[in-house]
C-alpha positions, 0 to 999 in steps of 0.5 A, a space after each residue: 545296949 541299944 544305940 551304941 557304936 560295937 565295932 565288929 573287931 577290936 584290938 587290946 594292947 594290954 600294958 601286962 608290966 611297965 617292968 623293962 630292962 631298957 631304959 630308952 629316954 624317948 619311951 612314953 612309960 619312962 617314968 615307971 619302968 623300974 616297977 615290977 608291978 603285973 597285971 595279976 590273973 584274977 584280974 585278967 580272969 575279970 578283963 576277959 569275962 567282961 569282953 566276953 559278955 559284950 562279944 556274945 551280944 554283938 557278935 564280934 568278929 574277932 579280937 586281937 590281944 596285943 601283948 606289951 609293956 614295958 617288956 612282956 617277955 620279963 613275965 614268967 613264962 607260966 604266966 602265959 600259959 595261965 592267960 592261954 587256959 583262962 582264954 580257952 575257958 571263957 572265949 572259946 566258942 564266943 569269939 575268934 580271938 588271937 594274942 601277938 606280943 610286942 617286945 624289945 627282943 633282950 630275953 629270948 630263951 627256947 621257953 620263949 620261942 616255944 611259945 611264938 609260932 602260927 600254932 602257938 600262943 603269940 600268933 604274931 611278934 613285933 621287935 621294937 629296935 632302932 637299929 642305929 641311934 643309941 637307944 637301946 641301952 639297959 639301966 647302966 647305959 650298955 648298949 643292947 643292940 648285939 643281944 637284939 640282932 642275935 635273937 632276931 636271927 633266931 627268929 628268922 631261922 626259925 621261921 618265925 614271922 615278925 616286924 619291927 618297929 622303929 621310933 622315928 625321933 632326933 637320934 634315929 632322924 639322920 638314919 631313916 634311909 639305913 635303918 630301912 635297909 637294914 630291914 628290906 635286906 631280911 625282908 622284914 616289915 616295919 613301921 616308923 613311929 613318930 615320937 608323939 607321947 611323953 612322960 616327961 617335958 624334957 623328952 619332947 625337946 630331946 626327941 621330938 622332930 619338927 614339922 619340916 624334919 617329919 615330913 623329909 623324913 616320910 618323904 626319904 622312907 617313900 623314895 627310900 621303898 621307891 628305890 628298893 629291889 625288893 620293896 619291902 612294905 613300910 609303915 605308914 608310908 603304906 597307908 599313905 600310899 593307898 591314900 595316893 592310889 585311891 585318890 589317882 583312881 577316884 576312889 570311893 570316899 570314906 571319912 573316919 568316924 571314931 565312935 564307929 570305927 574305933 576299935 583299939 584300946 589301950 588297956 593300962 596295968 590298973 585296967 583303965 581303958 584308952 583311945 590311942 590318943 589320949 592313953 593316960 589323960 585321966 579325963 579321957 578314960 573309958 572305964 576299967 575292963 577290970 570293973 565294968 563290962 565292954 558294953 559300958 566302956 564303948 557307952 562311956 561320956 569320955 568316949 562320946 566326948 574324945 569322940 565330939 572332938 575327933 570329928 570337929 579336929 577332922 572338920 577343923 584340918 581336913 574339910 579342905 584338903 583335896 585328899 580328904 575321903 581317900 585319907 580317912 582323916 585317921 591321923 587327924 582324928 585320933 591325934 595326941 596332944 603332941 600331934 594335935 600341937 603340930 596340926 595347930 602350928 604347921 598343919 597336916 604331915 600325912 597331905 604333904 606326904 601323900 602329895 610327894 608319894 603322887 608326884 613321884 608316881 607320876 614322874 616314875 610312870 604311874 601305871 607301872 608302879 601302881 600295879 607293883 604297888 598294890 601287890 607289895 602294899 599289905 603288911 604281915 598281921 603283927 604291924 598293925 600294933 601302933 604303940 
C-alpha cells in the first residue's frame, strides 16, 4: 500500500488467555482473569496469514511474538505445538520471526521446559515477579512466591535465559533497592514497570506512585546499578542512560515518530489491535488481525489519529527540554492515560532521571563509568517485552 509507514520489524504481544491463576490487584486484566476463553487456532491460523501477506510485501526484517496474558503456560502444551506448525507452514520463507513468552512462573512442568531453550519454540521467557511486596497470591490469597523462586531456579540450572519484570507500585515502592539485589545476585536482567494502567479506579488510588515517589524510586535503581559489582543492566534506567551518554558525547539527535517507528502491537483475545498506549480504548483500535490483513491495520484512522496526538504530546512536554533528540521522547509519545495525567500535572520523570544519571556520572568520574557503562548497558532479548 502506497504512502503507509511499514516498520521493518515488529513485535506482537498476543493476549492468548486473560485466564490466571494469580490474582495480583495492580494487574490491568484484573477484570477478566476468571475467564478461561483462548484465542482459538482458527483464528491464529487467520492472525499469521494476515502478517504474512503484509511481510511478503515489504520485506520485514523480523517479527517477534511476545506470548502473554493472563498466564500463557495455563494453555495446554499441545496448543503450542499446533501455533509452531502453523508458523512453520505460513511464515517460513517469508519472515524471520521468533516466539518468547511472558509468564508468572507458577506452572513449570518438564513439558514446559521442553519448550523453552535457544532451539525451541519460546527463544526467550521473562518471569513477571515482585520479589517482595505481596502480590503474587492466587485466588484464595496464598501467597505464591516460594512456588516462583523454586521454578526460576530451575530454569537457571538449565540454562535457560530469562528476565524479569517487576511492577514498580505502592506495595514494591519501599523495595526497589532489594528487589534489585535480589536479582543482580543471579545476574538476571530486569525492568521496573511503573504502574500505568487500570482496569478498575480503585487500582490507581492503591497503586499508583506520585510524581515525586517515581522518579526517587529511578533515581534509587541508578545509584542502586552505580553501586553494584556486578552491575547487572536494569530497565528503563538503561535506556535512560544511553539518553545520558549521548547527551554528554553530543550525539546525533533522533526524535520518535510513531507513524514510522512504532512497531509493537498488542493483540487482545478478539483479535483487536493496539498501540502500547492506549491497548483497549475502544476509539483507538487499529483493526483486528483476525479479520483484516497487516496493511490495513498500519493504514487505519485510529492510528493516524493516536499518531497526530503522539507528536503534539511530544511538542507539547519535550520541545524544551535540553534532552530532547538524545531522549527520543518515546515515553512522551506513547503515553497512557495514566502517564499522560502525570506529564499534565508534574511534567516529565524520564528529564529528572536522566539529569540525576548525569550528575552522578559526572561526580563519579565520567570517562571511567562511561567506558564501563557502554559495555554493561545491552539487555538479553526477552526484556524488550514492555506489558
Amino acid at each position: 500500500m502506497a504512502g503507509i509507514s511499514i516498520p521493518t520489524s515488529a513485535q506482537f504481544v498476543v493476549k492468548i488467555t486473560k485466564f490466571c491463576n494469580l490474582r495480583c490487584t495492580y494487574c490491568y486484566e484484573y477484570s477478566e482473569l476468571s475467564i478461561k476463553q483462548r484465542m482459538q487456532l482458527s483464528d491464529l491460523r487467520r492472525l499469521f496469514m494476515n502478517i504474512a501477506a503484509q511481510a511478503s510485501e515489504n520485506s520485514f526484517s523480523s517479527i517477534g511474538f511476545i506470548w502473554h496474558g493472563g498466564e500463557p503456560f495455563l494453555i495446554p502444551i499441545h496448543y503450542y505445538h499446533e501455533i509452531q506448525a502453523m508458523q512453520e507452514e505460513i511464515l517460513n520463507h517469508k519472515v524471520r520471526y521468533s516466539n518468547a513468552v511472558q509468564t508468572n512462573l507458577t506452572v513449570l512442568t518438564e513439558r514446559h521446559m521442553e519448550l523453552i531453550g535457544q532451539d525451541r519454540f519460546f527463544k526467550s521467557l521473562g518471569v513477571s515477579f515482585d520479589v517482595l511486596g505481596n502480590q503474587r497470591v492466587d485466588k484464595h490469597a496464598r501467597l505464591r512466591t516460594g512456588v516462583i523462586t523454586t521454578n526460576m531456579q530451575k530454569l537457571l540450572q538449565a540454562n535457560v535465559s530469562l528476565g524479569a519484570i517487576v511492577v514498580l507500585a505502592r506495595n514494591t515502592l519501599p523495595f526497589v533497592e532489594r528487589i534489585y539485589r535480589y536479582y543482580d545476585s543471579l545476574g538476571i536482567t530486569m525492568r521496573f514497570l511503573p504502574f500505568y494502567r487500570q482496569a478498575y479506579d480503585w487500582q490507581s488510588s492503591q497503586h499508583a506512585l506520585s510524581f515525586d515517589e517515581l522518579t526517587v524510586a529511578f533515581k534509587t535503581l541508578v545509584d542502586t546499578w552505580l553501586t553494584s559489582e556486578r552491575a547487572t543492566p536494569v530497565e528503563p534506567i538503561g535506556e535512560y542512560l544511553d539518553y545520558a551518554i549521548a547527551y554528554l558525547t553530543d550525539a546525533s539527535k533522533h526524535f520518535y515518530d510513531r507513524l514510522k517507528a512504532e512497531r509493537v502491537f498488542i493483540v487482545n483475545i478478539d483479535g483487536g489491535v493496539w498501540g502500547i498506549g492506549e491497548a483497549y480504548d475502544s476509539d483507538a483500535c487499529y483493526g483486528n488481525l483476525f479479520k483484516h490483513d497487516l496493511g490495513s491495520m498500519l493504514a487505519s484512522p485510529n492510528r493516524n489519529r493516536v499518531s497526530v496526538a503522539s507528536s503534539e504530546r511530544m511538542a507539547k512536554y519535550c520541545g524544551n527540554c535540553p534532552y530532547f533528540g538524545y531522549c527520543p521522547g518515546f515515553f512522551v509519545g506513547n503515553a497512557t492515560r495514566e502517564q499522560q495525567k502525570v506529564l499534565a500535572e508534574d511534567g516529565c520523570p524520564v528529564r529528572i532521571v536522566i539529569g540525576h544519571i548525569i550528575e552522578r556520572l559526572r561526580v563519579g568520574g565520567l570517562q571511567t563509568r562511561l567506558s564501563a557503562a557502554v559495555g554493561q548497558r545491552r539487555f538479553n532479548e526477552a526484556l524488550q517485552v514492555t506489558l
